[in-house]
N, C-alpha and C positions, 0 to 999 in steps of 0.2 A: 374112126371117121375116114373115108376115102380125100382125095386131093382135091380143091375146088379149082376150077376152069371155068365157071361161068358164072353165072347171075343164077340159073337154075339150080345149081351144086348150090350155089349158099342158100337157097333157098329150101331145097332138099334139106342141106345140111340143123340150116333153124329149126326149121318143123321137127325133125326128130331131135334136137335136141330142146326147142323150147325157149334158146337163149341160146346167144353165141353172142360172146367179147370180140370187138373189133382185133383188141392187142390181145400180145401173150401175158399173163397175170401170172401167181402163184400155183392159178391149178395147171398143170401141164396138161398139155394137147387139149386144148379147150379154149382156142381162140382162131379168127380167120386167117390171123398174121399166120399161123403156125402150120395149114392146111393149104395157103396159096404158094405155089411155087414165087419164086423170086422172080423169074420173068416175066409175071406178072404185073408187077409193083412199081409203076410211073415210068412202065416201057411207050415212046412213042408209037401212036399206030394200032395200041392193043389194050380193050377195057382190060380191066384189075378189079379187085378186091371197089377200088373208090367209087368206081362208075357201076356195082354191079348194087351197093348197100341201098342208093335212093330207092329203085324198082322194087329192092325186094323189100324194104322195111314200109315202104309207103302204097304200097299198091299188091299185096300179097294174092299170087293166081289161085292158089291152093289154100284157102282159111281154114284154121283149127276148128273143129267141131264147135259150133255155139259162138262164132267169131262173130260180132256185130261191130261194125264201122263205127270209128269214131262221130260223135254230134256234138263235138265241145265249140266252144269260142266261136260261137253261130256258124260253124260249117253246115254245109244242108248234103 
């Protein structure tokens, strides 16, 4: 997996992987802590990793093949 710099890389990133862990876990290199540079990471002045997860996990530009929007808990 290449280095994530944006909202679009993690985004990229998910889609081909399907999942991606916020933190680092047992499986190595399989998480976004581990692929975002550190200057990233609650630098003022400059999204990160925290400000890039809402966009991409709630509002996905590119949907998995058969991707249908949630209709739970009376969302319309």
């Amino acid at each position: 997996m290449d280095w994530l710099y944006s909202a679009a890389d993690l985004e990229q990133a998910v889609l081909k992987t399907g999942f991606l862990p916020f933190f680092q876990s047992d499986i190595p290199e399989f998480s976004i802590e581990e692929f975002t540079p550190a200057e990233y990471w609650f630098a003022d002045g400059v999204d990160g990793p925290w400000e890039w997860k809402s966009p991409v996990a709630g509002f996905p530009q590119t949907p998995l093949p058969g991707f249908q929007p949630c209709r739970c808990m009376g969302a319309s």
